[in-house]
mmCIF file as Biopython writes it, N, C-alpha, C and O atoms, coordinates in Angstrom:
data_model
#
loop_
_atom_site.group_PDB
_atom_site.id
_atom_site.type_symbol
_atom_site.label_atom_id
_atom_site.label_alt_id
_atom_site.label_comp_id
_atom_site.label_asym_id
_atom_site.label_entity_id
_atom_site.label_seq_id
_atom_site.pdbx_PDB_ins_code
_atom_site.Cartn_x
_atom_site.Cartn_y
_atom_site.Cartn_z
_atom_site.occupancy
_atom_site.B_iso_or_equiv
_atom_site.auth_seq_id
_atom_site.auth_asym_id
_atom_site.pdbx_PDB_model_num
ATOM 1   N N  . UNK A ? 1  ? 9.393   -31.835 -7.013 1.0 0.0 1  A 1 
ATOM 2   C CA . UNK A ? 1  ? 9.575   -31.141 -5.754 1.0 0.0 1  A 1 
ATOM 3   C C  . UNK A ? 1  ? 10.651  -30.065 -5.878 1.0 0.0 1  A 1 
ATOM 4   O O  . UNK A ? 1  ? 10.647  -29.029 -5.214 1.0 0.0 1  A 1 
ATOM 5   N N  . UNK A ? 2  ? 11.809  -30.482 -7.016 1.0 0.0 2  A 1 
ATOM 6   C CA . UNK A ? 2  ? 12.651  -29.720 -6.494 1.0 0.0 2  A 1 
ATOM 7   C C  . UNK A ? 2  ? 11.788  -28.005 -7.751 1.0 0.0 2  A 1 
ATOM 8   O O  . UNK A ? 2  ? 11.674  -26.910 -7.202 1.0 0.0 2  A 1 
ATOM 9   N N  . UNK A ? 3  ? 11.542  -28.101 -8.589 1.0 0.0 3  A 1 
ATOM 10  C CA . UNK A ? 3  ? 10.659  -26.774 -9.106 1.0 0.0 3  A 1 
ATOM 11  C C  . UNK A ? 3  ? 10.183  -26.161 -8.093 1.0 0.0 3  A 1 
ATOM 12  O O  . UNK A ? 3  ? 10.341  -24.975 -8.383 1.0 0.0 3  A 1 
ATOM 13  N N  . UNK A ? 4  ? 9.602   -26.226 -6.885 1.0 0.0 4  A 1 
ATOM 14  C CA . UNK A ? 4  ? 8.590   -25.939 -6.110 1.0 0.0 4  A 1 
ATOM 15  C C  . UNK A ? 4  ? 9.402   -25.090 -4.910 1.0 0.0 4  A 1 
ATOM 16  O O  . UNK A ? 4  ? 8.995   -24.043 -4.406 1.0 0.0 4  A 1 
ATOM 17  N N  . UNK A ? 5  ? 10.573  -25.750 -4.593 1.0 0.0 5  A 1 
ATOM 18  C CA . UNK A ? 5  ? 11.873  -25.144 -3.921 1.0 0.0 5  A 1 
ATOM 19  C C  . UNK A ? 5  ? 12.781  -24.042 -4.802 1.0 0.0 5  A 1 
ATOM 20  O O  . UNK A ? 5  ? 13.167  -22.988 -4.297 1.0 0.0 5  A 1 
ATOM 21  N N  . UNK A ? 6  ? 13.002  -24.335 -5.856 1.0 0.0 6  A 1 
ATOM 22  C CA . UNK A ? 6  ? 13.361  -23.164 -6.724 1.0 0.0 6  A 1 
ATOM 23  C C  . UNK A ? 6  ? 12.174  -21.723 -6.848 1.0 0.0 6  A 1 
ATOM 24  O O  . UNK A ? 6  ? 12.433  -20.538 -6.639 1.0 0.0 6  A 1 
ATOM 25  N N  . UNK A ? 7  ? 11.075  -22.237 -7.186 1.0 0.0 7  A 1 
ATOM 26  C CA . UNK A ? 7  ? 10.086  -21.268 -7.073 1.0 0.0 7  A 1 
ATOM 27  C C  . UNK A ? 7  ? 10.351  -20.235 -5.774 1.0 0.0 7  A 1 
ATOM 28  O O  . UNK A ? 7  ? 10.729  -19.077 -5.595 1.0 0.0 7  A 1 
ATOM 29  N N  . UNK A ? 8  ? 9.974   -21.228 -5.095 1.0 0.0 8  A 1 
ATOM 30  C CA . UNK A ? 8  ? 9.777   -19.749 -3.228 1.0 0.0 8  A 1 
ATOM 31  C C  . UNK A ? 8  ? 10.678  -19.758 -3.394 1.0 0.0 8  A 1 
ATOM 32  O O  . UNK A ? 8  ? 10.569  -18.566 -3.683 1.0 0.0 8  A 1 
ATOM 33  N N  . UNK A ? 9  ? 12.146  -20.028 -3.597 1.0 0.0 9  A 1 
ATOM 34  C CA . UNK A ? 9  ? 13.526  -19.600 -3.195 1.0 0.0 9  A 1 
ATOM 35  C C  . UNK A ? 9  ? 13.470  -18.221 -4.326 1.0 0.0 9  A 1 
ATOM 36  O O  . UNK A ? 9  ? 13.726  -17.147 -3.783 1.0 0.0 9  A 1 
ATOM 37  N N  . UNK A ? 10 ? 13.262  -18.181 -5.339 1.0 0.0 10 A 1 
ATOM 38  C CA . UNK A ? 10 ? 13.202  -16.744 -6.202 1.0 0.0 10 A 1 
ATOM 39  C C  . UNK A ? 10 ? 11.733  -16.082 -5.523 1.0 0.0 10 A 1 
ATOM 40  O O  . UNK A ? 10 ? 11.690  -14.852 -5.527 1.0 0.0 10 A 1 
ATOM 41  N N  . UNK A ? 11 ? 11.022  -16.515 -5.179 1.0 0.0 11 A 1 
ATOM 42  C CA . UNK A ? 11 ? 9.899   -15.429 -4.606 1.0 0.0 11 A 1 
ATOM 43  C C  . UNK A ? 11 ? 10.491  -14.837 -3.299 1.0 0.0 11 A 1 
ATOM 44  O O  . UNK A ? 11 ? 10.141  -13.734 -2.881 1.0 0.0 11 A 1 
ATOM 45  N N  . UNK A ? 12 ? 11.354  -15.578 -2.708 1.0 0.0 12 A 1 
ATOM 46  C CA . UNK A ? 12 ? 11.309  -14.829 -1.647 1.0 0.0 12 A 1 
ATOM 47  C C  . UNK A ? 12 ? 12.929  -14.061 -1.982 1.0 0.0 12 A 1 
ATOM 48  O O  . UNK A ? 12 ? 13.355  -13.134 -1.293 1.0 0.0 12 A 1 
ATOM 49  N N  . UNK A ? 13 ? 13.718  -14.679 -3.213 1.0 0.0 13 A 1 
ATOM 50  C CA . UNK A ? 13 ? 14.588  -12.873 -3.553 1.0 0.0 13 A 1 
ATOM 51  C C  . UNK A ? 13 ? 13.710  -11.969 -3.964 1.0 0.0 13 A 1 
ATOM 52  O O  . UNK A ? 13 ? 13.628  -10.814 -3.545 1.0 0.0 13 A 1 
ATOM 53  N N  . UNK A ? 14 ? 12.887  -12.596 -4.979 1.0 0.0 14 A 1 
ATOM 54  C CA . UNK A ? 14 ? 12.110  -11.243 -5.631 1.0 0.0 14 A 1 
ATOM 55  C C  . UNK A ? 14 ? 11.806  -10.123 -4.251 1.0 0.0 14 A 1 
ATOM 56  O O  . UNK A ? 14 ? 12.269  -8.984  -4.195 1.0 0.0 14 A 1 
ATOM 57  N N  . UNK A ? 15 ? 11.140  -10.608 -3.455 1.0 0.0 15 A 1 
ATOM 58  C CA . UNK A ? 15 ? 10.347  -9.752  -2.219 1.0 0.0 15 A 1 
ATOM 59  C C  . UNK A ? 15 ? 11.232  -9.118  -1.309 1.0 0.0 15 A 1 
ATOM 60  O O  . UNK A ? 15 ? 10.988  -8.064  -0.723 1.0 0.0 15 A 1 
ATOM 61  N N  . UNK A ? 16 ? 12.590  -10.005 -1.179 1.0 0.0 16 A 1 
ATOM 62  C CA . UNK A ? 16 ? 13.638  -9.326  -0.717 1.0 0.0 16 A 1 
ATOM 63  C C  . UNK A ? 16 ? 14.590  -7.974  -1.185 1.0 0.0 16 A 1 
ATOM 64  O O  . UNK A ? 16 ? 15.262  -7.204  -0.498 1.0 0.0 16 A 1 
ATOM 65  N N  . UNK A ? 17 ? 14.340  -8.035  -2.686 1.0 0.0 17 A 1 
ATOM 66  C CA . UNK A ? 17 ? 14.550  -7.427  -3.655 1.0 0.0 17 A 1 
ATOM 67  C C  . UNK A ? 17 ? 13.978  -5.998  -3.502 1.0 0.0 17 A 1 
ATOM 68  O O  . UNK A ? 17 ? 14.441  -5.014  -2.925 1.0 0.0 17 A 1 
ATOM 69  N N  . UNK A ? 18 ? 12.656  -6.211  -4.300 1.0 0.0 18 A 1 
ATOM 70  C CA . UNK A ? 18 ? 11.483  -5.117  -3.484 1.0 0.0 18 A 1 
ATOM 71  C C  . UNK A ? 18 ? 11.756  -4.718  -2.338 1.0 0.0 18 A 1 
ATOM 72  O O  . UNK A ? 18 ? 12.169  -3.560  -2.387 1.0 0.0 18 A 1 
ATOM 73  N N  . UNK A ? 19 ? 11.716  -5.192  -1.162 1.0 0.0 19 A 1 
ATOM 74  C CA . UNK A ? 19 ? 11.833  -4.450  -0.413 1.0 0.0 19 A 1 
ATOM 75  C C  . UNK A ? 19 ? 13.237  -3.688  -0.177 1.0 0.0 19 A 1 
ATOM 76  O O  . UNK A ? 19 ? 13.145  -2.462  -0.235 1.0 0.0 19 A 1 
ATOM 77  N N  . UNK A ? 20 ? 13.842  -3.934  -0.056 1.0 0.0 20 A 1 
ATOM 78  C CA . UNK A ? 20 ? 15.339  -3.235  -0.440 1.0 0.0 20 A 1 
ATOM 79  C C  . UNK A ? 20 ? 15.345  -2.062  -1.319 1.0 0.0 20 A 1 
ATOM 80  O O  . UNK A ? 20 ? 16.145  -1.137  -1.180 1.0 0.0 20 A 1 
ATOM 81  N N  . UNK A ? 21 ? 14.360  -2.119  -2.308 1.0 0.0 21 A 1 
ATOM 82  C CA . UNK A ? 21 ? 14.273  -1.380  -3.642 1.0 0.0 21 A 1 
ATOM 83  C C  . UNK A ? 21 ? 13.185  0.134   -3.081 1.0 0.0 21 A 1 
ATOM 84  O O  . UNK A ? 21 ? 13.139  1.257   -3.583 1.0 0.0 21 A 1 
ATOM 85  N N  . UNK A ? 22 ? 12.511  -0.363  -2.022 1.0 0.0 22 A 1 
ATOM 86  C CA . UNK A ? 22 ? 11.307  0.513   -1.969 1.0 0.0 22 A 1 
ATOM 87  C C  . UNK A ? 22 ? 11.969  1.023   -0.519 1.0 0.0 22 A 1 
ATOM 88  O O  . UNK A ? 22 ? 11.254  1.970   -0.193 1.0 0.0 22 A 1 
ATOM 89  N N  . UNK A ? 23 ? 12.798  0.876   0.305  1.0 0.0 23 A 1 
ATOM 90  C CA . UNK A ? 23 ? 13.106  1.650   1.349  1.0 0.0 23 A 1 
ATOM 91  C C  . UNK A ? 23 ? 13.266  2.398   1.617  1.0 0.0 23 A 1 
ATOM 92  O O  . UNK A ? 23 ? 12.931  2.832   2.719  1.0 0.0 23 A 1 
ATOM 93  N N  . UNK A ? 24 ? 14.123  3.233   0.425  1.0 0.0 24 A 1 
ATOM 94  C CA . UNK A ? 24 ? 14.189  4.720   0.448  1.0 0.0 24 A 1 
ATOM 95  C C  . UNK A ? 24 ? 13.353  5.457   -0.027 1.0 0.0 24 A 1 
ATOM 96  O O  . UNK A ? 24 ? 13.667  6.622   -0.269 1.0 0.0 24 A 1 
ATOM 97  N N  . UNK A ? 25 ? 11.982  4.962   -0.309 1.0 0.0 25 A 1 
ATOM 98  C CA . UNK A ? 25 ? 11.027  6.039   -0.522 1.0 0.0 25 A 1 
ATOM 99  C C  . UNK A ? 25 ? 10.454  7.016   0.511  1.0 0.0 25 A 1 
ATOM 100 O O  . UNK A ? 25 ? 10.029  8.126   0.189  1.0 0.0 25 A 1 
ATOM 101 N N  . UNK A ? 26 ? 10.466  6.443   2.060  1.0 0.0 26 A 1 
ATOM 102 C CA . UNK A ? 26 ? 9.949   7.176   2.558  1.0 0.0 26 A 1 
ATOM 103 C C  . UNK A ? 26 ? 10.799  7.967   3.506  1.0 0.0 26 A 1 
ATOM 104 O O  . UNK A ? 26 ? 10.588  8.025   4.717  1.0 0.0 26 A 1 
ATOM 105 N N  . UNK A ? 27 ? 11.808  8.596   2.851  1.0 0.0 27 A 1 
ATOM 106 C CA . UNK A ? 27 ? 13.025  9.060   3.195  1.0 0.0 27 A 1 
ATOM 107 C C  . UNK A ? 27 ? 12.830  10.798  2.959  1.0 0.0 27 A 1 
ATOM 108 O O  . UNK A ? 27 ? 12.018  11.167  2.111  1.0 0.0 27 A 1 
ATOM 109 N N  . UNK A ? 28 ? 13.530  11.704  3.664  1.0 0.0 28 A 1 
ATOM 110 C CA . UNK A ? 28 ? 13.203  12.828  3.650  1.0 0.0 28 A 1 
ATOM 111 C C  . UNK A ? 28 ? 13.940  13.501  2.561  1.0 0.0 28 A 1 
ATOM 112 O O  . UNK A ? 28 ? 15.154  13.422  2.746  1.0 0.0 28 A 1 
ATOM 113 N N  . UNK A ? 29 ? 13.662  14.038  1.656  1.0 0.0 29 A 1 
ATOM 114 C CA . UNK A ? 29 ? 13.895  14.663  0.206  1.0 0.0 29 A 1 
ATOM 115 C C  . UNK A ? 29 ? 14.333  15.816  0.246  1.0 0.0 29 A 1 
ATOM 116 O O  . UNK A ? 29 ? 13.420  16.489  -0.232 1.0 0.0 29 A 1 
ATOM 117 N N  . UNK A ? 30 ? 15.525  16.784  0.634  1.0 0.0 30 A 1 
ATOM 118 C CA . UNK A ? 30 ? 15.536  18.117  0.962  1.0 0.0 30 A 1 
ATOM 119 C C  . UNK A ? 30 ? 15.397  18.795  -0.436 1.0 0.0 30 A 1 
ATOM 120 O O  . UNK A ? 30 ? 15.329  20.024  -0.463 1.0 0.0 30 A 1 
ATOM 121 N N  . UNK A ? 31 ? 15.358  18.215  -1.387 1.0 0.0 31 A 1 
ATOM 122 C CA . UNK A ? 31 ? 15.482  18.721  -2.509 1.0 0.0 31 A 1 
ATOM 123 C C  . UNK A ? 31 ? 13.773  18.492  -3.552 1.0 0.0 31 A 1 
ATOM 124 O O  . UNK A ? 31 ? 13.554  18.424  -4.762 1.0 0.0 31 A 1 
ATOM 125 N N  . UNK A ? 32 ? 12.813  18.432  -2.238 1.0 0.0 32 A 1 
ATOM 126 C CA . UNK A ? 32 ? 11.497  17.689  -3.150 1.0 0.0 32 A 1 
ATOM 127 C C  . UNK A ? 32 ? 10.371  19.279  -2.311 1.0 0.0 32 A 1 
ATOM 128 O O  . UNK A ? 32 ? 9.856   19.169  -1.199 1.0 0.0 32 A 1 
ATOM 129 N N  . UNK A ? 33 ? 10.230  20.738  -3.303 1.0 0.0 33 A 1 
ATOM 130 C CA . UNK A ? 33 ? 9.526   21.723  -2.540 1.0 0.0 33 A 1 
ATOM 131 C C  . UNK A ? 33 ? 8.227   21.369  -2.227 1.0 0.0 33 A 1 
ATOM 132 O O  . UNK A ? 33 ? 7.523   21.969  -1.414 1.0 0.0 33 A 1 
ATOM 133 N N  . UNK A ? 34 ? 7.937   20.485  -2.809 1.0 0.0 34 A 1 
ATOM 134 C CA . UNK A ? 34 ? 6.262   19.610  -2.297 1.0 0.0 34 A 1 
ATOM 135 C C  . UNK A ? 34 ? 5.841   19.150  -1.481 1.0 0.0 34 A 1 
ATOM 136 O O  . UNK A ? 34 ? 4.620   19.167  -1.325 1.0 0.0 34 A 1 
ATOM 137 N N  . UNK A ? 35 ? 6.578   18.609  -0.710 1.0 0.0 35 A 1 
ATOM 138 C CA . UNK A ? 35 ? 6.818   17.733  0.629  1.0 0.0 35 A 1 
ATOM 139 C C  . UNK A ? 35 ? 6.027   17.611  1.567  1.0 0.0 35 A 1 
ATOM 140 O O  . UNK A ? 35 ? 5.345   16.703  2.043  1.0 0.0 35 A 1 
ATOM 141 N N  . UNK A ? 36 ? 6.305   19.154  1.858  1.0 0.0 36 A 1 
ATOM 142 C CA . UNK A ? 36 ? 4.870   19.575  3.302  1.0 0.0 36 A 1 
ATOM 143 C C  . UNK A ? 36 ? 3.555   19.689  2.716  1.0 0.0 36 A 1 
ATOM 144 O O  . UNK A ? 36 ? 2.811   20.023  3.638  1.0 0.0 36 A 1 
ATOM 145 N N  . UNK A ? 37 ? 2.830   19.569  1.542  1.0 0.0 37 A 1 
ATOM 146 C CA . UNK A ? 37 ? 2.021   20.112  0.681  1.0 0.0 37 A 1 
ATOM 147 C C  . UNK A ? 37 ? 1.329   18.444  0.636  1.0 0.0 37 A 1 
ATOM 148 O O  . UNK A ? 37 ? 0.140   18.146  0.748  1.0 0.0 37 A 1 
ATOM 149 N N  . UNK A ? 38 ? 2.580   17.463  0.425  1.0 0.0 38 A 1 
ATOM 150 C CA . UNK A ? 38 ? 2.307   16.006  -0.304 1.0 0.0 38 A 1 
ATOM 151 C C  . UNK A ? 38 ? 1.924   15.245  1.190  1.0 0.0 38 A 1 
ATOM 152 O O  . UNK A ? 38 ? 1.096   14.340  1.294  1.0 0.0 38 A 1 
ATOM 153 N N  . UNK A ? 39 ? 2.795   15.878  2.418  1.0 0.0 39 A 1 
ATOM 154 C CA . UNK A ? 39 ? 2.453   14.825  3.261  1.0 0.0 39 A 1 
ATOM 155 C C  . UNK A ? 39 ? 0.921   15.607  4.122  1.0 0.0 39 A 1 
ATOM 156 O O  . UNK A ? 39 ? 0.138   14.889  4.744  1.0 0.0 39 A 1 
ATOM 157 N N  . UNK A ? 40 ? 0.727   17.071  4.008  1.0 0.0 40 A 1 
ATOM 158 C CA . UNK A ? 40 ? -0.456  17.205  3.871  1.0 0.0 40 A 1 
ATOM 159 C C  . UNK A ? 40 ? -1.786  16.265  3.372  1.0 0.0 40 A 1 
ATOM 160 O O  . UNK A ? 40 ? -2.669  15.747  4.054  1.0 0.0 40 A 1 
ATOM 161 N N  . UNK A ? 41 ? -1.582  16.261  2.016  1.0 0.0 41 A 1 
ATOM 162 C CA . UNK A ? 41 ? -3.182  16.045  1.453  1.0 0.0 41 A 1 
ATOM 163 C C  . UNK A ? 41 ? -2.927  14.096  1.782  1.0 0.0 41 A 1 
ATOM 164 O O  . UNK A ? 41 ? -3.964  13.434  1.789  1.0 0.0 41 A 1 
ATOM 165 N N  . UNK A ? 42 ? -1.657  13.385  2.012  1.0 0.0 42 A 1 
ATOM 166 C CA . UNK A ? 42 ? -1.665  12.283  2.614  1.0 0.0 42 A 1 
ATOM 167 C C  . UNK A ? 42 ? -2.448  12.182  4.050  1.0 0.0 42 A 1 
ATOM 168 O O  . UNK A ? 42 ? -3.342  11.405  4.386  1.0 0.0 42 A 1 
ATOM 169 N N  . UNK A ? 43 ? -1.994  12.922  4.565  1.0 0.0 43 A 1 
ATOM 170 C CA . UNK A ? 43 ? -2.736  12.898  5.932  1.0 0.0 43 A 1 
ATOM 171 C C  . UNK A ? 43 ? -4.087  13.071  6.056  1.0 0.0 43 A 1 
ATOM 172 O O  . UNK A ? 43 ? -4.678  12.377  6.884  1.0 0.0 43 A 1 
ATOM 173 N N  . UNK A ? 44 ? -4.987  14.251  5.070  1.0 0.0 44 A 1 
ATOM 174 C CA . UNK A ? 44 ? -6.189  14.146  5.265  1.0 0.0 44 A 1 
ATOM 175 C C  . UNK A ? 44 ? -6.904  13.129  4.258  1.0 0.0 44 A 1 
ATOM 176 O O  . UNK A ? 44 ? -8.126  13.272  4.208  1.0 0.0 44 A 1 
ATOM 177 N N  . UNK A ? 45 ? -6.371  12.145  3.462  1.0 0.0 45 A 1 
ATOM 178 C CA . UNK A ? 45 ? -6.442  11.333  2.767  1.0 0.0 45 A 1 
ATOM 179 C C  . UNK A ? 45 ? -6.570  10.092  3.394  1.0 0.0 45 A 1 
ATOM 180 O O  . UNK A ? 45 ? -7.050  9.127   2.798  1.0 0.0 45 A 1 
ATOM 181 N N  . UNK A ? 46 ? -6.105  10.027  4.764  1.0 0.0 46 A 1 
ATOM 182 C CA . UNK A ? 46 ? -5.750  8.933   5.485  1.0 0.0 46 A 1 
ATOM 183 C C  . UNK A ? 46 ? -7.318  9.210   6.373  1.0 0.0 46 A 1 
ATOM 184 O O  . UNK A ? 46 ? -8.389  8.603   6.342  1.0 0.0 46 A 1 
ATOM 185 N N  . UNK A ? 47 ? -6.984  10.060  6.911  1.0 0.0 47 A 1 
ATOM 186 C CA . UNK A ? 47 ? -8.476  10.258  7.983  1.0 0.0 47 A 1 
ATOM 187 C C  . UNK A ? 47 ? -9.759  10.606  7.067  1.0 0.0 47 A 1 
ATOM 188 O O  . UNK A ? 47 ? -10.837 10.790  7.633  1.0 0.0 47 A 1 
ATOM 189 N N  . UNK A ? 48 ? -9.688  10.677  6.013  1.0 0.0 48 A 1 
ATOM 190 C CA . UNK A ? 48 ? -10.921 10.709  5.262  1.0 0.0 48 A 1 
ATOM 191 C C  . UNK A ? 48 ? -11.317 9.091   4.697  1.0 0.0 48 A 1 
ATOM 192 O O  . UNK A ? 48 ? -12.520 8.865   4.570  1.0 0.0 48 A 1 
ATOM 193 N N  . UNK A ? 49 ? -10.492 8.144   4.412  1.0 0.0 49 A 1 
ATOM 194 C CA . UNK A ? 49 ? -10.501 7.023   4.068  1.0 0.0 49 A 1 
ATOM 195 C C  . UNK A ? 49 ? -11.004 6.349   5.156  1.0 0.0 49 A 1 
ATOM 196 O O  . UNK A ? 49 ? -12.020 5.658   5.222  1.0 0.0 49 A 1 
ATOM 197 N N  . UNK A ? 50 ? -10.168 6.625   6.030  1.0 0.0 50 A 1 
ATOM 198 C CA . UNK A ? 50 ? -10.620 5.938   7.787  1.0 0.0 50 A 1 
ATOM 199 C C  . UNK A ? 50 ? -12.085 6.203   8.335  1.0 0.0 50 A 1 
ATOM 200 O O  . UNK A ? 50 ? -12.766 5.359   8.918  1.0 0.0 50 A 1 
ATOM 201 N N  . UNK A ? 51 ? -12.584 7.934   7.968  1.0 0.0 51 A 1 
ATOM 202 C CA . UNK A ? 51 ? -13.857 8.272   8.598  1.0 0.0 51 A 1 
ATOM 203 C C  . UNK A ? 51 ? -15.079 8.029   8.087  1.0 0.0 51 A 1 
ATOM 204 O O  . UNK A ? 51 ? -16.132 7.680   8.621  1.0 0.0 51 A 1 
ATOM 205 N N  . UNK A ? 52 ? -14.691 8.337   6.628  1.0 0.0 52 A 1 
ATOM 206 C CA . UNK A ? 52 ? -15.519 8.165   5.750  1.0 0.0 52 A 1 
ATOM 207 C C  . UNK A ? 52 ? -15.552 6.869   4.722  1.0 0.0 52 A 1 
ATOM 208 O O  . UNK A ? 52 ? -16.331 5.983   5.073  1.0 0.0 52 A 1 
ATOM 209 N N  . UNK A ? 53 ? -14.953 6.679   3.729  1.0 0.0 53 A 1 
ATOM 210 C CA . UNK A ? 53 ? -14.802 5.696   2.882  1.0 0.0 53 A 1 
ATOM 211 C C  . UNK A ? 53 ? -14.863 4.282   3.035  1.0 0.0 53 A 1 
ATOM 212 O O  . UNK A ? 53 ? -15.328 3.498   2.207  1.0 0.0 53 A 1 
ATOM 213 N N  . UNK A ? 54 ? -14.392 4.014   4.087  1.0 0.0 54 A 1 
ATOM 214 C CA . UNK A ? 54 ? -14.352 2.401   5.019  1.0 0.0 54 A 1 
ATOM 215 C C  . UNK A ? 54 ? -15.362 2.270   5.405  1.0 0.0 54 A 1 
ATOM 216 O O  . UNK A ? 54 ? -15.710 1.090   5.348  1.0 0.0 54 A 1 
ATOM 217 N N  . UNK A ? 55 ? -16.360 3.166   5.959  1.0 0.0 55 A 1 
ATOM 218 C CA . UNK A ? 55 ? -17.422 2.796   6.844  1.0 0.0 55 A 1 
ATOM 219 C C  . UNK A ? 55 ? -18.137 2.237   5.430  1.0 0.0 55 A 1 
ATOM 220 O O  . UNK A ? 55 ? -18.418 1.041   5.351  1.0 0.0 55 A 1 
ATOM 221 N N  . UNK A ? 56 ? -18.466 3.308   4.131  1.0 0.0 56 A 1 
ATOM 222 C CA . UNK A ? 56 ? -19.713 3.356   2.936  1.0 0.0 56 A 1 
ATOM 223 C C  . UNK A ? 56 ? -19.128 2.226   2.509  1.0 0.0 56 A 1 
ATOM 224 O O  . UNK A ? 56 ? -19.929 1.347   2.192  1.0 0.0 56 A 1 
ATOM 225 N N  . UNK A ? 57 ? -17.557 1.868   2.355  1.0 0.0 57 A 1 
ATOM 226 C CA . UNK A ? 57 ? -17.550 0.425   1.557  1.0 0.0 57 A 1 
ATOM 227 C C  . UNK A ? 57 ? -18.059 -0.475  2.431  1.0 0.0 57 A 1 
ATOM 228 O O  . UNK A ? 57 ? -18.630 -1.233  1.646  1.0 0.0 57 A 1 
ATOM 229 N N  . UNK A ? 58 ? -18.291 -1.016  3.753  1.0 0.0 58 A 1 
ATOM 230 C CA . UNK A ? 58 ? -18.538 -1.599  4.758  1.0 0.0 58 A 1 
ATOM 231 C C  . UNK A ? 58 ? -19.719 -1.977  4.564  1.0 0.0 58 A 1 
ATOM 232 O O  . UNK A ? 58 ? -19.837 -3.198  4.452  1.0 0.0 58 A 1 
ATOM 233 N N  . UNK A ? 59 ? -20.962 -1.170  4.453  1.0 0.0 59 A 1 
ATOM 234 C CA . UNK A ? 59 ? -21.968 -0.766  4.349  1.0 0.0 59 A 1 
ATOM 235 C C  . UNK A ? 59 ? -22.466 -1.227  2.927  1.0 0.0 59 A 1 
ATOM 236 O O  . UNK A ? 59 ? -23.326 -2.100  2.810  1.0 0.0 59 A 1 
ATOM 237 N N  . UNK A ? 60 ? -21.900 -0.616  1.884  1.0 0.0 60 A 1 
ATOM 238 C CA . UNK A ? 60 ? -22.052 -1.277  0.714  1.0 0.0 60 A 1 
ATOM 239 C C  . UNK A ? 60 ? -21.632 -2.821  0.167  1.0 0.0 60 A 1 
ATOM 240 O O  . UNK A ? 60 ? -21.923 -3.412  -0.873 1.0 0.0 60 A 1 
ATOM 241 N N  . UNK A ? 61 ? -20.625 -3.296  1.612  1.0 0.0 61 A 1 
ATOM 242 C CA . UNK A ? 61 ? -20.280 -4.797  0.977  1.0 0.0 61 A 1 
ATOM 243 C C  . UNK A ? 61 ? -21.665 -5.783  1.318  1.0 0.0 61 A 1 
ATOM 244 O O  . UNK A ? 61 ? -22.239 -6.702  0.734  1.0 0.0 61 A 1 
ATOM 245 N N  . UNK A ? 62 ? -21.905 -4.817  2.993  1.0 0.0 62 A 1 
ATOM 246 C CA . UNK A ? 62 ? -23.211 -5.809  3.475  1.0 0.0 62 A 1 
ATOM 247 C C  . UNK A ? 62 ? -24.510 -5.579  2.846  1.0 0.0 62 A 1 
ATOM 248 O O  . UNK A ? 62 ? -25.354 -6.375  3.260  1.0 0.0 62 A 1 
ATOM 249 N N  . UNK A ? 63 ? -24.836 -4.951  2.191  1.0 0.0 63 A 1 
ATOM 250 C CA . UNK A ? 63 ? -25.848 -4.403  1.713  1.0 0.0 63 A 1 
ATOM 251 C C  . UNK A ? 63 ? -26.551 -5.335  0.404  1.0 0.0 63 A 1 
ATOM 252 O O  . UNK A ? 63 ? -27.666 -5.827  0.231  1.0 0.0 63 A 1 
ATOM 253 N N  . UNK A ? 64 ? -24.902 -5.284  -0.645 1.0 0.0 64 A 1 
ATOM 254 C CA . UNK A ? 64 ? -25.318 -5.580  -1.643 1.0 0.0 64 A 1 
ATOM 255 C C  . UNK A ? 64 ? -25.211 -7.318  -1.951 1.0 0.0 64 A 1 
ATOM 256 O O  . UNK A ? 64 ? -24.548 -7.770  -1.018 1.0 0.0 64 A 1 
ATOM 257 N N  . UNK A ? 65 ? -25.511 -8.170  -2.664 1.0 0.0 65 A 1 
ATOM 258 C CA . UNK A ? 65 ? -25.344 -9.489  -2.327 1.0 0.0 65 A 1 
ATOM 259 C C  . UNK A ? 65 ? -24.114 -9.669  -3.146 1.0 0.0 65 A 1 
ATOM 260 O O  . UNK A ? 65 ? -23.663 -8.751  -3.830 1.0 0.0 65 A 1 
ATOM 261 N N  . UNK A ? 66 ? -23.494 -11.013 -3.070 1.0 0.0 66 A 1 
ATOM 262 C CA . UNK A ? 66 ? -21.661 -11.248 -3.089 1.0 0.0 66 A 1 
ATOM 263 C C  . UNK A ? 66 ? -21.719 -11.117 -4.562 1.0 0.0 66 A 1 
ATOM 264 O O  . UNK A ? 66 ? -20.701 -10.519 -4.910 1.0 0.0 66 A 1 
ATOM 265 N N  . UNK A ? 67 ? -22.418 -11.395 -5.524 1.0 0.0 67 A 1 
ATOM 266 C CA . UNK A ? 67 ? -22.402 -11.558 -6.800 1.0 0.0 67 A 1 
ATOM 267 C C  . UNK A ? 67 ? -22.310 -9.901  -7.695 1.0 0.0 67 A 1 
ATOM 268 O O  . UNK A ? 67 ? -21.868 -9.659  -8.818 1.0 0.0 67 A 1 
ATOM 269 N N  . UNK A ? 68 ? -22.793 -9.169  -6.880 1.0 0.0 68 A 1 
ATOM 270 C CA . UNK A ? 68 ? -22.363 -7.815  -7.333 1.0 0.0 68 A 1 
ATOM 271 C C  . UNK A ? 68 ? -20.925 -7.105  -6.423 1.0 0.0 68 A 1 
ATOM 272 O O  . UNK A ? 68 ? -20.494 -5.991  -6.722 1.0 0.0 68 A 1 
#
């Protein structure tokens, strides 16, 4: 039992970790000239995934049987 308590007790630093580690990514970069360019093709990346891509995987999950 006690392995099992050591385990999640480091999974949940690890994740605490990570997240701590990844916070400042989405932080504003005055020094990054790409920026407006990057959060561009994000944005139509987002509504193209949403309009398009989700529906055909949707479509293709029901379509095809579970084994493919």
């Amino acid at each position: 039992m006690k392995k099992t308590t050591m385990k999640s007790v480091q999974l949940v630093a690890v994740v605490a970790l990570a997240g701590v580690a990844l916070s400042g990514c989405a932080t504003n970069n005055p020094r990054d000239p790409l920026e407006p360019l990057n959060r561009g093709i994000y944005k139509f990346n987002d509504v193209a995934d949403r309009a398009v891509l989700k529906p055909v995987a949707k479509g293709y999950r029901a379509v095809l049987p579970t084994f493919v």
